[in-house]
N, C-alpha and C positions, 0 to 999 in steps of 0.2 A: 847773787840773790835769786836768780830767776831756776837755777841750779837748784837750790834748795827747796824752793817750792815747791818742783817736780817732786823731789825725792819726798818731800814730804807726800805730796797727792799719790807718788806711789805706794808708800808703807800704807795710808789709809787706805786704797785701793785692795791691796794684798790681806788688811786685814778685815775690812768688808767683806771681802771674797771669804775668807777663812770663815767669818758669822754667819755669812750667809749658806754654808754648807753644812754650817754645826745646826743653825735653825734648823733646813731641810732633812739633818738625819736624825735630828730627834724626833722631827714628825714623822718619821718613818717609822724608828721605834715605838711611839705612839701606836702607829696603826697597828702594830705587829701583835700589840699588848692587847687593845683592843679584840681584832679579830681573835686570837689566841681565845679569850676570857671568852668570847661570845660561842665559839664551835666546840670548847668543852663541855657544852651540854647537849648531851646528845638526845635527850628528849625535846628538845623545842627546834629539832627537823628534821621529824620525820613528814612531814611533807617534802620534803627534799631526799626524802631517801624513796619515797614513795614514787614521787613524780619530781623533775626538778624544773620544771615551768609550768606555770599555771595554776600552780595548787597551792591551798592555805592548811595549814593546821589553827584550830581553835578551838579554846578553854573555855567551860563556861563552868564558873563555881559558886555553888548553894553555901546558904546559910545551911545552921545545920540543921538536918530532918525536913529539910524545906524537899528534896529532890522523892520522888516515888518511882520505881521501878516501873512497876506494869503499864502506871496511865503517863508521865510524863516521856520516858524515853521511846515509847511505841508510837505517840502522837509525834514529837520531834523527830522521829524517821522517818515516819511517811508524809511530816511536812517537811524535810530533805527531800525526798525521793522528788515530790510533786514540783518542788521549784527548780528542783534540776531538771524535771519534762520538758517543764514549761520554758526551761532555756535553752532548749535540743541539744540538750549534754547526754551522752550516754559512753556505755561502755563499748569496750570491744568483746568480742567474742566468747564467750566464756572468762573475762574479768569482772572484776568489781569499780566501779566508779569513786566509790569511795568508805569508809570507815567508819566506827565507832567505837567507843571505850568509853565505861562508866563505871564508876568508883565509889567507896564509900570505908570509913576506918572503925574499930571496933575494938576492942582489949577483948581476950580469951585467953582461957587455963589451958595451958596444954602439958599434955602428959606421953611420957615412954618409961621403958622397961628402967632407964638408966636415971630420970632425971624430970622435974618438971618446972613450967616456970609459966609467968603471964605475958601473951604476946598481943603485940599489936599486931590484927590482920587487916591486911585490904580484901576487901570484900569486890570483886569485878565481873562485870560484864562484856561484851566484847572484845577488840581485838587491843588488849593494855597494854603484851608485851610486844606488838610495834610501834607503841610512841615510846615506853619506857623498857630501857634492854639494857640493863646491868647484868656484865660480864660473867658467863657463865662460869662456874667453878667444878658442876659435875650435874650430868642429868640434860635437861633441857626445858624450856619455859612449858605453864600451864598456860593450854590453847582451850576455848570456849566451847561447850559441849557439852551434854549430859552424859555422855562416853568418861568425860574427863570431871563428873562430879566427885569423885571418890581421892581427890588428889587435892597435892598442897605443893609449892614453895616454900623454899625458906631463902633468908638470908642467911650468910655464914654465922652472925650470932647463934641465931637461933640454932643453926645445926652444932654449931660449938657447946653450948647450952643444953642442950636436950640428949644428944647423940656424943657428944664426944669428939667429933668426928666429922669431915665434909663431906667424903663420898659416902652419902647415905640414901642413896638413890634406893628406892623399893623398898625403904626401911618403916615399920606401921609407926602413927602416929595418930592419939587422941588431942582431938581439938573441940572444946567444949564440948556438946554432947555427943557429938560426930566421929568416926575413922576414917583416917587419910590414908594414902599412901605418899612416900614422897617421889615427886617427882623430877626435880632439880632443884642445884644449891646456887645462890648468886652472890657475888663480892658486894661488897656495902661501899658508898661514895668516899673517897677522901678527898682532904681537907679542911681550912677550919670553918668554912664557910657550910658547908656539905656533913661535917661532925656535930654543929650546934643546931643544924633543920633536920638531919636524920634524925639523933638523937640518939642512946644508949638501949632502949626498947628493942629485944628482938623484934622481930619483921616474919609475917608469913600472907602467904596469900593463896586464897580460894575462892572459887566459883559462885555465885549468888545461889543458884540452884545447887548448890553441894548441899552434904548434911548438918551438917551444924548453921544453917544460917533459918531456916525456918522461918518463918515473919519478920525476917529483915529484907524490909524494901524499901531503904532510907538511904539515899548518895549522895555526896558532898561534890563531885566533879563529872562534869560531863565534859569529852574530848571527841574532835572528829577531825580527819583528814579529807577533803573536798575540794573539789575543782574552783576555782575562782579567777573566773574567765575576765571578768572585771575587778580592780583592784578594791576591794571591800563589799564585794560581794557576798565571801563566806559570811564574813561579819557580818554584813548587816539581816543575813539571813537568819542565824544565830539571832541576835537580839530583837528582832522581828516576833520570833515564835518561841520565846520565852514568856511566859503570862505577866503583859506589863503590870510595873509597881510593883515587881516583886526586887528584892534582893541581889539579884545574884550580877556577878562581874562576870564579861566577857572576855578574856582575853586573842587578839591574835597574837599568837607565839610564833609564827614565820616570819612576822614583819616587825617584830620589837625589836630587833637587833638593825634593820634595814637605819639611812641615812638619815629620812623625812622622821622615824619612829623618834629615833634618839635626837634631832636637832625641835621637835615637841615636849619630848624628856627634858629636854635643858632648858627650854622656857616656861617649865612648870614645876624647875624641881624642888622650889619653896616649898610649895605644895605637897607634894611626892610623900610626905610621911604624914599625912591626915588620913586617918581613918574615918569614913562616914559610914561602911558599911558591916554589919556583922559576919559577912561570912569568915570562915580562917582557912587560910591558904595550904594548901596542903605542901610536906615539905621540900619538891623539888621546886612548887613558884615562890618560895620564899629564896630560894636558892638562885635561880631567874632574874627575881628583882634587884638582890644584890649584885648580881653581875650586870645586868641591866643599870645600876647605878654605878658599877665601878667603868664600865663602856661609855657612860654618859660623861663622867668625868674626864678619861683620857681625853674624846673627841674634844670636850673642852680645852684642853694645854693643847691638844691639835691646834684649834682655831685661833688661840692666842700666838702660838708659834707658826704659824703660815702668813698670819696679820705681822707680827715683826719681821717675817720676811719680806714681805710685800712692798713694807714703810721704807725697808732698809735700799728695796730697788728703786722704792720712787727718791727716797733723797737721793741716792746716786747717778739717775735721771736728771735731777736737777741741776747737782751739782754738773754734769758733764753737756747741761741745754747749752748756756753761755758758750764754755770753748765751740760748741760744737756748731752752733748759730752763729759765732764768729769765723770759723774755719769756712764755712761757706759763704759767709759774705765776703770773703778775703777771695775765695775763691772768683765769686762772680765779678766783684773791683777787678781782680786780675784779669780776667778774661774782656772785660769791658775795656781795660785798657791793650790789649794784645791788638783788639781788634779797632781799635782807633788808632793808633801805631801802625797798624799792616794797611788803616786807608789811606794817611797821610803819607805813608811813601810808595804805595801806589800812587797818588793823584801827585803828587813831588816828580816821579819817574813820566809822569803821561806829559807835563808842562815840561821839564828838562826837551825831551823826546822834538819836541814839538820847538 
């Protein structure tokens, strides 16, 4: 009898052991999936490509026509510059401390020799293609500069579209009232996640001060990369010196994917699809959010599979307290009697003797 209870406590044993290593690697795969989903987007770190400690990237997006060029992003720089003084941050030697990139979208005719069509442009300021760097195809990105007003980007659409053609590097190009030259061609995101927020709209992009933008000074996304010597610093700097009551959402994009971001995702993700606010996300945070919600989810079957491991150690604890609190009381019994044994015939030998 006593036989087969062993063999039984052993197969349960062996197959404990077996669950508890299938739990562990699936939370393994969990993370894999996770992380995986969270580093394919290579625009929410470039604070991490920039600096990899210490630094935040953050989002701040207008409703629309809510943002002005000249007076909002010129005031929002020099009250950046002023609170990094005043935190005795500064650069080194001939660097920069930190960035900026500001945005806005537009529909324009555009025209060439071969073909014309209506594109969607982003209209930018700053340094855009270091947070956003879609895979060059031919050319190179359009850098900030009135050197470089007379240039364009495209996507491959667009260069499919218009030109025929991807290497169409130096090749002219009318964009609403304006002449471009092109500058570089860039791949478009795949995926279906990445195919329904791009969207089927060729893509081009130009300079604020280029020519075809003329009394456009209307942005939808302001982006900065900055030191954040304390953890919600940049943030609260950002939302500080946006003119309260207004509209606009903040995001930190370095710490949405972080432990603390997503274990708040999950106790709010009721929530998570109420809109209160008019602005519209442009289509790489909508792309973001989705991964941002498919990461919330993993960690979730994470947490339920680490928690059935955990139960499964403790019943096995349990199960093994008794033998194991008996194993040592047997042990101490035993020794208690060794050692009243070993007096009685010492004190037996001393009276014999005697």
């Amino acid at each position: 009898m006593m036989m087969k209870l062993h063999t039984k406590i052993g197969r349960a044993g062996i197959l404990s052991l077996a669950a508890l290593i299938l739990l562990l690697g699936a939370t393994g795969i969990f993370e894999i999936l996770r992380q995986n989903t969270a580093h394919a987007l290579s625009d929410q770190w470039a604070a991490h490509r920039w600096e990899k400690n210490g630094y935040a990237q953050i989002s701040g997006y207008f409703p629309p026509g809510a943002g002005d060029v000249p007076g909002r992003i010129y005031s929002l720089t020099a009250a950046v510059d002023k609170a990094l003084q005043d935190a005795s941050l500064s650069a080194a030697d001939g660097g920069r401390l930190w960035y900026c990139a500001y945005s806005g979208e537009t529909d324009m005719y555009a025209r060439t020799e071969r073909d014309a069509a209506n594109v969607r442009v982003t209209v930018f300021g700053g340094e855009y293609f270091y947070i956003h760097t879609p895979e060059l195809i031919s050319g190179s990105y359009l850098s900030p500069g009135g050197e470089n007003a007379g240039y364009v980007f495209l996507d491959e659409v667009a260069a499919w579209k218009l030109f025929g053609a991807l290497n169409v590097v130096g090749m002219p190009l009318t964009l609403g009232d304006g002449q471009y030259t092109v500058c570089g061609v860039g791949r478009i995101p795949r995926g279906t996640v990445c195919d329904e927020a791009y969207g089927e709209m060729p893509r081009a992009y130009i300079l604020f001060d280029s020519p075809a933008v003329s009394g456009a000074e209307r942005i939808s996304v302001y982006e900065a990369v900055l030191p954040d010597p304390v953890s919600g610093f940049a943030r609260d700097l950002f939302k500080t010196h946006f003119a309260p009551g207004e509209n606009v959402v903040v995001v930190e994009n370095s710490a949405r994917f972080a432990l603390p971001a997503m274990w708040e995702y999950i106790t709010h993700m009721d929530t998570m699809g109420m809109r209160t606010s008019p602005v519209v996300y442009p289509w790489w945070e909508n792309v973001a959010q989705v991964a941002q919600y498919r990461c919330a989810c993993f960690l979730t079957v994470q947490i339920v599979l680490v928690s059935l491991a955990l139960l499964l150690c403790l019943v096995w604890l349990g199960i093994a307290w008794k033998p194991t609190m008996d194993a040592i009381g047997r042990g101490f019994r035993m020794g208690r009697e060794w050692t009243e044994d070993t007096y009685n015939r010492l004190t037996r030998s001393k009276h014999t003797s005697e």
